[in-house]
N, CA, C and O atoms as a DFTB+ gen file, in Angstrom:
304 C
 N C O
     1  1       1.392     -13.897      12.605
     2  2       1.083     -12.955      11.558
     3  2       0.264     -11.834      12.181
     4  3      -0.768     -12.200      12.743
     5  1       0.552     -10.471      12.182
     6  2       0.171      -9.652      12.419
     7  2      -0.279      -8.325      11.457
     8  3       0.613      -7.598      11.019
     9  1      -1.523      -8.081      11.190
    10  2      -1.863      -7.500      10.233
    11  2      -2.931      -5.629      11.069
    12  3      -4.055      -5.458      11.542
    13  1      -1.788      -4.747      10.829
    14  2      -2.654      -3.241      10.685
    15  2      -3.940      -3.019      10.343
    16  3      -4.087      -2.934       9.124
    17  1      -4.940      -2.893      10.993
    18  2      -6.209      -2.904      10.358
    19  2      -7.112      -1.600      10.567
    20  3      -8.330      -1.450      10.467
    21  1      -6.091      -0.719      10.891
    22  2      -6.062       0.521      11.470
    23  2      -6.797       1.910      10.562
    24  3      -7.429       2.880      10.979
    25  1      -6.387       1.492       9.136
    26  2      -6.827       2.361       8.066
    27  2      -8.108       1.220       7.514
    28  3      -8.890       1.845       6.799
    29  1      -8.444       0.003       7.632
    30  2      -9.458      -0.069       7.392
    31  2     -10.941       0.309       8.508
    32  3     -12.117       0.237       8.152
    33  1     -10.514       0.643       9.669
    34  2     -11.264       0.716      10.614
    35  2     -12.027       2.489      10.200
    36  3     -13.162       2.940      10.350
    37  1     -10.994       2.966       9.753
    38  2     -11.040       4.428       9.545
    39  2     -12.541       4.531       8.200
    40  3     -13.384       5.425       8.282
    41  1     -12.574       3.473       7.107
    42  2     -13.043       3.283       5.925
    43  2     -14.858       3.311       6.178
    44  3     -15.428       2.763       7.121
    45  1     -15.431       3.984       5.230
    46  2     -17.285       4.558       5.611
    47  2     -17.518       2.789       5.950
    48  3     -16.747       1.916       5.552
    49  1     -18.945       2.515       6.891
    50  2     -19.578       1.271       6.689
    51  2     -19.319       0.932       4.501
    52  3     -19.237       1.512       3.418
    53  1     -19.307      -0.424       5.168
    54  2     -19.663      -1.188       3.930
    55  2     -18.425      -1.496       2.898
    56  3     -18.328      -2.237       1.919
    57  1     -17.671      -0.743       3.448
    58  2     -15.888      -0.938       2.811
    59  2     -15.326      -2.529       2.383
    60  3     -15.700      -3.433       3.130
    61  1     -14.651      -2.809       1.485
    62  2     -13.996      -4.475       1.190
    63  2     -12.922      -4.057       1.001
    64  3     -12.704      -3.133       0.217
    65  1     -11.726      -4.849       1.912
    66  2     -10.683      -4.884       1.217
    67  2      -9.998      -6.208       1.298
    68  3     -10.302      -6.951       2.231
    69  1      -9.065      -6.600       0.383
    70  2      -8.591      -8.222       0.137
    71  2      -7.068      -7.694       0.500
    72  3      -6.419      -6.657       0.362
    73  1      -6.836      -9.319       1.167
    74  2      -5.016      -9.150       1.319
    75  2      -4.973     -10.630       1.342
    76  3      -5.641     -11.469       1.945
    77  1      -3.836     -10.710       0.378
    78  2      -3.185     -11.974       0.319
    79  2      -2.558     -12.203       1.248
    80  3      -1.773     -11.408       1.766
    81  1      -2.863     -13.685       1.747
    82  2      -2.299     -14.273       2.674
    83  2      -0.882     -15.212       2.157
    84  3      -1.071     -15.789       1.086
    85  1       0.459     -15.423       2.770
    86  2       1.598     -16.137       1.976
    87  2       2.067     -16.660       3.360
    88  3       1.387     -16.641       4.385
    89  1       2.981     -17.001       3.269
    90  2       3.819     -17.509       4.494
    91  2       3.721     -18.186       5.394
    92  3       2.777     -18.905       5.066
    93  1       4.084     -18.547       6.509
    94  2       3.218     -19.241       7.416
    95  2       2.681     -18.753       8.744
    96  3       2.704     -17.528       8.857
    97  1       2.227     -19.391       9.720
    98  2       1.527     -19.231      10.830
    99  2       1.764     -19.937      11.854
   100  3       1.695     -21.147      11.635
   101  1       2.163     -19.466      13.492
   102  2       1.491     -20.099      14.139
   103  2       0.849     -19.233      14.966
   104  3       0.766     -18.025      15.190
   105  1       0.086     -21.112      15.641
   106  2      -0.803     -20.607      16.454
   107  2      -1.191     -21.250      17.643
   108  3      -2.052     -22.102      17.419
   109  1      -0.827     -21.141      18.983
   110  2      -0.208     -21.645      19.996
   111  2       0.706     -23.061      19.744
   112  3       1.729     -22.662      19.187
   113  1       0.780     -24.350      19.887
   114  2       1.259     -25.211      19.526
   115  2       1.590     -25.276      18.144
   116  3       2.679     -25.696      17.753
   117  1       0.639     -24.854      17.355
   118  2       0.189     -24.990      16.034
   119  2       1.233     -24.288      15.112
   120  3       1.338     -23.062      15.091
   121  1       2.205     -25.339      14.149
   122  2       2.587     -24.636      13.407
   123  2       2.251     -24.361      11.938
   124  3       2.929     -25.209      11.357
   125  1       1.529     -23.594      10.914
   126  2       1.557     -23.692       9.346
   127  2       2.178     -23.205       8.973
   128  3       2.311     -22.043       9.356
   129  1       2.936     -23.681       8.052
   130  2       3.484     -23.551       7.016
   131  2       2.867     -23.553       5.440
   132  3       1.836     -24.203       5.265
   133  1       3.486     -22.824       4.252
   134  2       2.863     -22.768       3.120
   135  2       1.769     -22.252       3.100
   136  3       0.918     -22.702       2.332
   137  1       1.535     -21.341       3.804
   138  2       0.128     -20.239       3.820
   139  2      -0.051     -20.011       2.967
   140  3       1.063     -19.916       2.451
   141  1      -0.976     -19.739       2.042
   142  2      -2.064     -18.922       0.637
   143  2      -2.955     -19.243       0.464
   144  3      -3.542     -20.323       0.403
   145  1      -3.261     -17.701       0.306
   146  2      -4.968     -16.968       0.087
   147  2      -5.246     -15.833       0.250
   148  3      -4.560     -14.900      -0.168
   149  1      -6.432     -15.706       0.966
   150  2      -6.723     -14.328       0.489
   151  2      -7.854     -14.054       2.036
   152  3      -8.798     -14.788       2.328
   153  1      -7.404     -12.806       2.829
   154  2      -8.555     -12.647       4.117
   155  2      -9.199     -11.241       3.320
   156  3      -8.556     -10.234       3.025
   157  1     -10.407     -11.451       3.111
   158  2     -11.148      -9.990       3.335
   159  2     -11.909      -9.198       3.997
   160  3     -13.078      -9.532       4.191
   161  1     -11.369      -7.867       4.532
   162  2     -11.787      -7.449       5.191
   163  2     -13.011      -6.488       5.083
   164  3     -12.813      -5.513       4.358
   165  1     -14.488      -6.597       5.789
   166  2     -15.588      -5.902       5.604
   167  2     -16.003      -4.554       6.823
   168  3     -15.860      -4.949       7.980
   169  1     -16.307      -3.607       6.746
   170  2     -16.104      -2.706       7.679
   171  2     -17.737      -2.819       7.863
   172  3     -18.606      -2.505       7.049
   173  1     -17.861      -3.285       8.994
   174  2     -19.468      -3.151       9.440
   175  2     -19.623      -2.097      10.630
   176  3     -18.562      -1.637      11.052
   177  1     -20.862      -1.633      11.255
   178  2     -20.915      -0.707      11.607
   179  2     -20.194      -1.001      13.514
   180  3     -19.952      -0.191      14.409
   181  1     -20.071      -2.425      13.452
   182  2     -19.316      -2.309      15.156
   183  2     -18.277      -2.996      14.599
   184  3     -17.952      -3.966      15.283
   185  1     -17.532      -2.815      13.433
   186  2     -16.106      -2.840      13.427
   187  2     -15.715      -3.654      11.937
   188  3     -16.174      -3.312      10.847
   189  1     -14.782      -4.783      12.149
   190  2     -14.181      -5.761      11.141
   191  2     -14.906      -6.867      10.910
   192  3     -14.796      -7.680      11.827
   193  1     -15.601      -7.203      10.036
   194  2     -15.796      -8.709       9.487
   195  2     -14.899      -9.476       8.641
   196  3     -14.847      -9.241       7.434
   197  1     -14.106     -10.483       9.250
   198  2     -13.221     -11.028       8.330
   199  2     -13.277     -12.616       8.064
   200  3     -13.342     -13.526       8.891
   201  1     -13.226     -12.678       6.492
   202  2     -13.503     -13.845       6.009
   203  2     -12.218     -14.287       5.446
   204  3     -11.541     -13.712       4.593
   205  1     -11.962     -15.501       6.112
   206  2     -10.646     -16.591       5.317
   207  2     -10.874     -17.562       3.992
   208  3     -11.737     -18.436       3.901
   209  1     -10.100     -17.276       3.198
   210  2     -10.415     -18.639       2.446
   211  2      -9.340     -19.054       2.008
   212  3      -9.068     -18.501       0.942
   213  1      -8.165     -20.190       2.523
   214  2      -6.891     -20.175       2.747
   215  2      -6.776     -21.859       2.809
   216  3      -7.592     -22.749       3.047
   217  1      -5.213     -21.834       2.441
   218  2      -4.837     -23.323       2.170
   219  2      -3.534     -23.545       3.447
   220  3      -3.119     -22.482       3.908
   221  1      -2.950     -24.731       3.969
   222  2      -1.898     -23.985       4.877
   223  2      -1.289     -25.647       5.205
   224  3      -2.072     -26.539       5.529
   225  1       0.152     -25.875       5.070
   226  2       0.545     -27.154       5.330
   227  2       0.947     -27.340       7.303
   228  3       1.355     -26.453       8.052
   229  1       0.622     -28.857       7.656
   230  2       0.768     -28.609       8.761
   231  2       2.001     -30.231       8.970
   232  3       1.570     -31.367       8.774
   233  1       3.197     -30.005       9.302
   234  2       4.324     -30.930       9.539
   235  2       3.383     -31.665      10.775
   236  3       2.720     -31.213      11.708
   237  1       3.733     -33.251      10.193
   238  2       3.031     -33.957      11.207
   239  2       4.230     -35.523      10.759
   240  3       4.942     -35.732       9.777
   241  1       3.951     -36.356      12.053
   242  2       4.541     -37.828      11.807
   243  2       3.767     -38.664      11.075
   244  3       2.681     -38.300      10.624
   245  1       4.222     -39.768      10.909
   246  2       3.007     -40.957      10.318
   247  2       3.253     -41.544      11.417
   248  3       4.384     -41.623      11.895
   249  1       1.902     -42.164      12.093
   250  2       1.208     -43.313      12.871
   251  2       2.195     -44.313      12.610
   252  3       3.070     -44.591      13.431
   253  1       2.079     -44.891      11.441
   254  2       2.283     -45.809      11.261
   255  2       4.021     -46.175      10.869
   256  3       4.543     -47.154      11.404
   257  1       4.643     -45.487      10.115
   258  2       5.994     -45.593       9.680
   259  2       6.885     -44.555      10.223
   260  3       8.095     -44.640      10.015
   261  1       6.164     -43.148      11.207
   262  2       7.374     -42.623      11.718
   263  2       7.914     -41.466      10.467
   264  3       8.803     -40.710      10.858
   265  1       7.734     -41.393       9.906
   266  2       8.281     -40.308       8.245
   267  2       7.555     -39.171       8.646
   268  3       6.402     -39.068       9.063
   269  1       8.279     -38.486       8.480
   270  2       7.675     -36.494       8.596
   271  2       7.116     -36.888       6.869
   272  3       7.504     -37.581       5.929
   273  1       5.771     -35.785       7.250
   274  2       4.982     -35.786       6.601
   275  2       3.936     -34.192       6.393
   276  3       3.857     -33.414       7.344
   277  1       3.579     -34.047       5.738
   278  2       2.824     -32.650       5.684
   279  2       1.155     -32.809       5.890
   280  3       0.783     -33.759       5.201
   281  1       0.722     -32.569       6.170
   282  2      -0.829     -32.603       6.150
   283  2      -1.580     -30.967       5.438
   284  3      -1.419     -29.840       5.906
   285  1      -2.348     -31.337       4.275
   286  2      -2.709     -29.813       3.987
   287  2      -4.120     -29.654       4.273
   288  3      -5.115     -30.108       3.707
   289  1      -3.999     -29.030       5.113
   290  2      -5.685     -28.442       5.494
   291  2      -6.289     -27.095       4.609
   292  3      -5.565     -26.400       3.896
   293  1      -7.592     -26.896       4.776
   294  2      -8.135     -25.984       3.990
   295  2      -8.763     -24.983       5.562
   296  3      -9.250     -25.535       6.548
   297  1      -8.628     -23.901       5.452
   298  2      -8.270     -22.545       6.218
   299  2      -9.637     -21.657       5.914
   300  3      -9.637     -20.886       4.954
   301  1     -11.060     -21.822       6.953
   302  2     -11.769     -20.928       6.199
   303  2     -12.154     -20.213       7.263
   304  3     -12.866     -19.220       7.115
């Protein structure tokens, strides 16, 4: 996921802006799936502060029986 942050960089100190997060992610090995939420972005005076607060499924086996399975983690 690759997100422009180009016009918020431009924005006076002290700027908020929200973007929904959907879809999935990866991230080296790491695959998520079922992404949602919301990153907001804060314009401080040496750049971006960004806060996650996000849900995101991660395909995994069972230990024990072998069955694909989802694991849902919480994304902050």
């Amino acid at each position: 996921m690759k997100i422009n942050v180009l016009t918020e960089l431009r924005q006076p100190f002290g700027s908020v802006s929200t973007l929904d997060l959907t879809g999935g992610l990866t991230v080296d090995d790491l695959q998520i799936e079922a992404l949602e939420g919301a990153a907001q972005l804060i314009r401080t005076n040496r750049g971006l502060l960004v806060r996650v607060d996000a849900t995101g499924a991660i395909p995994e086996t069972c230990a024990r029986c072998l069955n694909s399975t989802q694991a849902v983690v919480p994304i902050h």
